[in-house]
C-alpha positions as CSV (number, residue, x, y, z in Angstrom):
1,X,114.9,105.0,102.4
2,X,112.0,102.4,102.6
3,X,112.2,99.2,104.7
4,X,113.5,96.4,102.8
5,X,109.7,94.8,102.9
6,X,108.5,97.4,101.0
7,X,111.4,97.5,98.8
8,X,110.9,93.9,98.1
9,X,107.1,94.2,97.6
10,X,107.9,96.6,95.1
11,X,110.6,95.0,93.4
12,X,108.3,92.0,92.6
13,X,105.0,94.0,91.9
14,X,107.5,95.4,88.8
15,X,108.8,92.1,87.6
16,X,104.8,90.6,87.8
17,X,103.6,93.3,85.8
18,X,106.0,93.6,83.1
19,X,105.7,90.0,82.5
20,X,102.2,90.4,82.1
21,X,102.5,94.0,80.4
22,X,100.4,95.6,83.0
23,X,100.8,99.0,83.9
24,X,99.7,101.1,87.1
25,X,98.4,103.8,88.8
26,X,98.2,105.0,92.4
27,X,95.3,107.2,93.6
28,X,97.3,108.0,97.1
29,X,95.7,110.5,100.1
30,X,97.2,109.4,103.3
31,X,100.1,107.8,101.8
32,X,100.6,111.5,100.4
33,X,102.4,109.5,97.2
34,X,104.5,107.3,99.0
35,X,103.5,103.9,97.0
36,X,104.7,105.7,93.7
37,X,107.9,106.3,95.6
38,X,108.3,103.3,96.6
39,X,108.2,101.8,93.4
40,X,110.1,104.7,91.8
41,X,113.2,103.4,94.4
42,X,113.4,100.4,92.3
43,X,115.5,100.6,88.6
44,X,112.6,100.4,85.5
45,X,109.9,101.4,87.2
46,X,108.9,103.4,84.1
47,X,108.1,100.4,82.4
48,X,104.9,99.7,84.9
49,X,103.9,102.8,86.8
50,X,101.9,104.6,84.4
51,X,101.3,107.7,86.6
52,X,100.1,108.5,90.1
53,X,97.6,110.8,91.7
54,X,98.2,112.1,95.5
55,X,94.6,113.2,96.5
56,X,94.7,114.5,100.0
57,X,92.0,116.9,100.1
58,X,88.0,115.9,99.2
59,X,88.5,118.7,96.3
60,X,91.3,116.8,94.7
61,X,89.4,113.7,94.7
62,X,86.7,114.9,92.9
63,X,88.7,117.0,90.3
64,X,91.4,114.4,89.3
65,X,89.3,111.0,90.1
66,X,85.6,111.9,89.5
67,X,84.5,111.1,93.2
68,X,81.1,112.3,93.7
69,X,80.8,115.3,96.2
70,X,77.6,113.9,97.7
71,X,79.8,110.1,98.5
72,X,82.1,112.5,99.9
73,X,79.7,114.5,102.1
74,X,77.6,110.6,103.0
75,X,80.5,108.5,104.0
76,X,83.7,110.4,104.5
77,X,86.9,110.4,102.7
78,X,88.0,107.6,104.9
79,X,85.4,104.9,103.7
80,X,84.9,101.9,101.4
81,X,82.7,103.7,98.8
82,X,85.3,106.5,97.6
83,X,88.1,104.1,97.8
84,X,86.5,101.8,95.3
85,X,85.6,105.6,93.3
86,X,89.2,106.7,93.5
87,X,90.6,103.0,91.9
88,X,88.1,103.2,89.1
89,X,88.3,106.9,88.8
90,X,92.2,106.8,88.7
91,X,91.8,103.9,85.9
92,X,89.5,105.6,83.9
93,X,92.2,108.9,84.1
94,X,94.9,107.0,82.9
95,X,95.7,104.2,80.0
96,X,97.0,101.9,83.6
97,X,95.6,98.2,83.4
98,X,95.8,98.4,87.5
99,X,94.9,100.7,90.1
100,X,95.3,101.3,93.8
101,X,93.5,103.6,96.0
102,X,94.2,104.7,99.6
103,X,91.9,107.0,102.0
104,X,93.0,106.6,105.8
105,X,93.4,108.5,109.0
106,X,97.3,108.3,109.6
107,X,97.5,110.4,112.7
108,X,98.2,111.5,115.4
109,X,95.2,114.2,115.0
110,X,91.8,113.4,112.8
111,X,90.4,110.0,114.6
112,X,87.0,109.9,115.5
113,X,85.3,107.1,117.5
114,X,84.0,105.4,114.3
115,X,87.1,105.9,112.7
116,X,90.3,106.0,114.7
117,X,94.1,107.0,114.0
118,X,95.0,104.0,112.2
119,X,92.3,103.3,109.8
120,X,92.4,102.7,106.3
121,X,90.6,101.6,103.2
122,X,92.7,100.1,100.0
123,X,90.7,99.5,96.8
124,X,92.5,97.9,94.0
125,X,90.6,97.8,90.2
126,X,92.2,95.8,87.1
127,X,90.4,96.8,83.8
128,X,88.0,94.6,83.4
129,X,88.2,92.2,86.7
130,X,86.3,94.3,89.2
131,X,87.3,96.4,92.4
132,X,88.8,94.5,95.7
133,X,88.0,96.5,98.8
134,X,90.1,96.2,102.5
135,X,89.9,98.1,105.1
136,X,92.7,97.5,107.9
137,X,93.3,99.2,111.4
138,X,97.2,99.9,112.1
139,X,98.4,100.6,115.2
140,X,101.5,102.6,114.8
141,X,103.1,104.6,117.7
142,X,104.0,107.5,114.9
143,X,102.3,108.6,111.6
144,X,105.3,107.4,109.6
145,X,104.6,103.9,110.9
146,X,100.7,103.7,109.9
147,X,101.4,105.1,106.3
148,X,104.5,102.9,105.8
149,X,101.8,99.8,106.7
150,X,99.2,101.0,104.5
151,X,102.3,101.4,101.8
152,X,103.4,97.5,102.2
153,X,99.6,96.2,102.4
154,X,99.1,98.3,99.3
155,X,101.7,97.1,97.4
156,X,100.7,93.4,98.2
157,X,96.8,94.1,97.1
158,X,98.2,95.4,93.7
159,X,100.4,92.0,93.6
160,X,97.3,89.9,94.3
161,X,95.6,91.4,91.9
162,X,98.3,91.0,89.5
């Protein structure tokens, strides 16, 4: 189902954080959920993901993650503020120790100039250690491709910040 990268990415996210007791939480809008399922492939995953959130439309994000309607309306769903808002507010709605957020523009519609098919923004939070922000720009011929990137470069923030 997923490419053996991801599965692998996965696999060890889940043996990192039960070592160290952590649990997670995705806050997921482009991916449309596909980091939980990713991780859900792999046998115990109940022990780590705590929950996840798939937050495609502005509405969503405010009602389930607490994203501020006027960060919404000044920078865009695909920015660096509300994916910082959705990792702390999907750590703040759950009793995870580490969060992932993920706001892009998979395509093939929905690019504009300042922000083409391709990009995303990741935000990653840990209770208590702060919020890492990256925004990357994938250049996949179909949508599947871009949100299967942004799915492996998640999985590997939420490793480093393991």
């Amino acid at each position: 189902m997923f490419p053996l990268e991801i599965q692998t990415l996965a696999r060890l996210l889940l043996e990192e954080c039960r070592d160290r007791s952590l649990r997670i939480v995705t806050a997921e809008s482009c991916t449309g959920g596909l980091v939980s399922g990713a991780l859900c492939t792999i046998p115990g995953a109940s022990d780590v993901l705590e929950r996840g959130f798939v937050t495609y439309s502005n509405r969503a994000k405010q009602e389930m993650l607490g994203v501020p309607g006027d960060l919404l309306a000044d920078h865009g769903a695909v920015s660096e503020p509300v994916a910082r808002m959705m990792a702390e507010g999907a750590l703040e709605a759950s009793s995870a120790h580490l969060s992932v957020a993920i706001t892009g523009v998979a395509g093939p519609g929905g690019g504009t100039p300042m922000k083409p098919v391709g990009t995303v923004h990741f935000a990653t939070a840990r209770s208590n250690k702060g919020i890492r922000h990256a925004v990357e720009h994938f250049d996949g011929p179909d949508r599947i491709d871009i949100q299967l990137a942004a799915v492996a470069m998640a999985l590997t923030m939420l490793r480093e910040a393991v």
